[in-house]
VEXMAR-878499 format. One record per atom (N, C-alpha, C): residue in one letter; x, y, z; atom name. Coordinates in pm, whole numbers, m for minus. Last residue first. Layout:
N
SITE resn     c1     c2     c3 name
SITE    A      X      Y      Z   CA
...
This chain:
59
SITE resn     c1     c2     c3 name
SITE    X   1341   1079   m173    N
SITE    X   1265   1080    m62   CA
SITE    X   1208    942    m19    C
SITE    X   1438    978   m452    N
SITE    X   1481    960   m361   CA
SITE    X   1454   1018   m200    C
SITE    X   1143   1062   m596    N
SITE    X   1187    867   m555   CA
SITE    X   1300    901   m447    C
SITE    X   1203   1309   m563    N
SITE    X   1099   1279   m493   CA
SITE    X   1107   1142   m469    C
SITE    X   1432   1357   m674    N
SITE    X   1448   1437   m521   CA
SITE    X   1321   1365   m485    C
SITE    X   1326   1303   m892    N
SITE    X   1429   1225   m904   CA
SITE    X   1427   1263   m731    C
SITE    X   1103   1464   m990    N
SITE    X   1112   1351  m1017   CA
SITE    X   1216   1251   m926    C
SITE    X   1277   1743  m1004    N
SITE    X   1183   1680   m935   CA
SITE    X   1152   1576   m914    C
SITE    X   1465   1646  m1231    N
SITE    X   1507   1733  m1072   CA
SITE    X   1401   1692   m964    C
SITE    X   1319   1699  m1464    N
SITE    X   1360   1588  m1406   CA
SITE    X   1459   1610  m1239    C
SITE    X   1175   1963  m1478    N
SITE    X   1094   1848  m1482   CA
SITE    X   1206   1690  m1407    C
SITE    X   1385   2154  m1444    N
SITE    X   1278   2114  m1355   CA
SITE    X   1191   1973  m1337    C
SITE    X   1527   2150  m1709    N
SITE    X   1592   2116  m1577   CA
SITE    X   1521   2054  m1471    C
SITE    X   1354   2252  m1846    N
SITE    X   1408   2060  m1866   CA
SITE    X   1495   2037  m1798    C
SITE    X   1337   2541  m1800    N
SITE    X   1214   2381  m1795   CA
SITE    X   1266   2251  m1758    C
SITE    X   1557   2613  m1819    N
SITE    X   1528   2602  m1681   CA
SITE    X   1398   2481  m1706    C
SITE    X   1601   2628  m2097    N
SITE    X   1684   2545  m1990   CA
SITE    X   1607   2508  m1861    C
SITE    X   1365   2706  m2178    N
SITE    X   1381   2597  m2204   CA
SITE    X   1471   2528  m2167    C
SITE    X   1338   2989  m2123    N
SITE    X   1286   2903  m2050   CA
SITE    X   1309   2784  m2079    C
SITE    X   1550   3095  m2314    N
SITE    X   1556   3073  m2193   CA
SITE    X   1485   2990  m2097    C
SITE    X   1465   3072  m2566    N
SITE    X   1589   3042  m2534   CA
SITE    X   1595   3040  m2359    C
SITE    X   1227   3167  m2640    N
SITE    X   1233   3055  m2577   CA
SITE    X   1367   2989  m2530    C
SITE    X   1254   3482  m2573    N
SITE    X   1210   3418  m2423   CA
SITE    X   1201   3252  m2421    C
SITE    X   1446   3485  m2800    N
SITE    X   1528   3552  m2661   CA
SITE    X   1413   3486  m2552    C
SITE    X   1229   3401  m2996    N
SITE    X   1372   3412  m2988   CA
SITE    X   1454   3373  m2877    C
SITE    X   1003   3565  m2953    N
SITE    X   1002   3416  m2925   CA
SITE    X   1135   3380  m2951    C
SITE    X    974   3843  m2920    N
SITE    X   1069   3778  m2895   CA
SITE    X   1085   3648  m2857    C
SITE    X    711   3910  m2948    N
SITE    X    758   3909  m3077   CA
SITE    X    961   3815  m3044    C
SITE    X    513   3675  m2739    N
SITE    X    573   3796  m2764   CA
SITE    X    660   3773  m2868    C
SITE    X    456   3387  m2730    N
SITE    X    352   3463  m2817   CA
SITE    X    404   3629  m2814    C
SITE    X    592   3219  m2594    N
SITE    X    577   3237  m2729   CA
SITE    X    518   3282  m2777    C
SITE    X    531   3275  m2327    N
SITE    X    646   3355  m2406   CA
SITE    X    660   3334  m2534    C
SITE    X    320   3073  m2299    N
SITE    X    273   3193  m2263   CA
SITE    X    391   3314  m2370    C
SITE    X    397   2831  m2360    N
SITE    X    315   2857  m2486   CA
SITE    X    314   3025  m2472    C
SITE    X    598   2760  m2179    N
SITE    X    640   2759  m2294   CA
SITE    X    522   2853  m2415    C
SITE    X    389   2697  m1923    N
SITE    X    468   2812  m1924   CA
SITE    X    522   2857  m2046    C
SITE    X    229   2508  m2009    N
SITE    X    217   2630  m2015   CA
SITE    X    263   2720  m2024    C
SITE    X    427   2292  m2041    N
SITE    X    354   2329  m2152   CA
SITE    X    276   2477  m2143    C
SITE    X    473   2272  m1752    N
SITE    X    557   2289  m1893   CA
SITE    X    513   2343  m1975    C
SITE    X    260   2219  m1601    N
SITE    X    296   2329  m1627   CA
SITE    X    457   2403  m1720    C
SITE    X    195   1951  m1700    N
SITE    X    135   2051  m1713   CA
SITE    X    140   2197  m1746    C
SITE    X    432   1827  m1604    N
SITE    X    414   1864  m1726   CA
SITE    X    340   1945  m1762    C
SITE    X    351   1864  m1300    N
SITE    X    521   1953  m1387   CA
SITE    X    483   1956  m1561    C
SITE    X    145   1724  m1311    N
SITE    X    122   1885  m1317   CA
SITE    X    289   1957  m1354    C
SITE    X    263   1458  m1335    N
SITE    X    154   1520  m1426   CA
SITE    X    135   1642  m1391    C
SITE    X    461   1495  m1166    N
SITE    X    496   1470  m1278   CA
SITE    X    378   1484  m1345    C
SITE    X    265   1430   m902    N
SITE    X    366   1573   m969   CA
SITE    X    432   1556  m1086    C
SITE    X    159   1223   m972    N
SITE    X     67   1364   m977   CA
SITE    X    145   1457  m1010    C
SITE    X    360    991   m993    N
SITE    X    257   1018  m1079   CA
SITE    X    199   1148  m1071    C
SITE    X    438   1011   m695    N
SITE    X    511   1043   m825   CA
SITE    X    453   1067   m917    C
SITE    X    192    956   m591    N
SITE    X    241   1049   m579   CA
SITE    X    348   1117   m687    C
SITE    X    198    680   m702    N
SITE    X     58    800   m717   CA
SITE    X     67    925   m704    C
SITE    X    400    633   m553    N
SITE    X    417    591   m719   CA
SITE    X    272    693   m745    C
SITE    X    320    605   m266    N
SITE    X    425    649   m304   CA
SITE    X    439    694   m514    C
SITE    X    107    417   m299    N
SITE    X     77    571   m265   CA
SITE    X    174    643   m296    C
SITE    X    259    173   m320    N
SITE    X    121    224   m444   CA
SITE    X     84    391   m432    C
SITE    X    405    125   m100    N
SITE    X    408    160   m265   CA
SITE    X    327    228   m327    C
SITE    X    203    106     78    N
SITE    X    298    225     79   CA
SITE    X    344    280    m29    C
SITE    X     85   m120      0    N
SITE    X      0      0      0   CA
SITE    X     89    126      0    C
């Protein structure tokens, strides 16, 4: 049971990190500097998503 809650858990935040991947990416693409704002968020995104993930199995 511990498992199963544990892995559900992993499961949620990894479904709202993606979530909010995708949002955050769509919002700066719509100023004329899709250039200069996707260059940036796109480190820090694909940093986040697996950072999390990984700090949370090893909890």
């Amino acid at each position: 049971k511990t498992f199963r809650s544990k892995l559900n858990d992993t499961q949620t935040t990894t479904t709202i990190i993606g979530r909010k991947t995708v949002i955050i990416p769509t919002i700066p693409a719509i100023p004329s500097s899709s250039t200069h704002t996707k260059s940036t968020p796109t480190t820090p995104i694909e940093h986040s998503p697996p950072s999390d993930p990984i700090v949370l199995m090893r909890t």
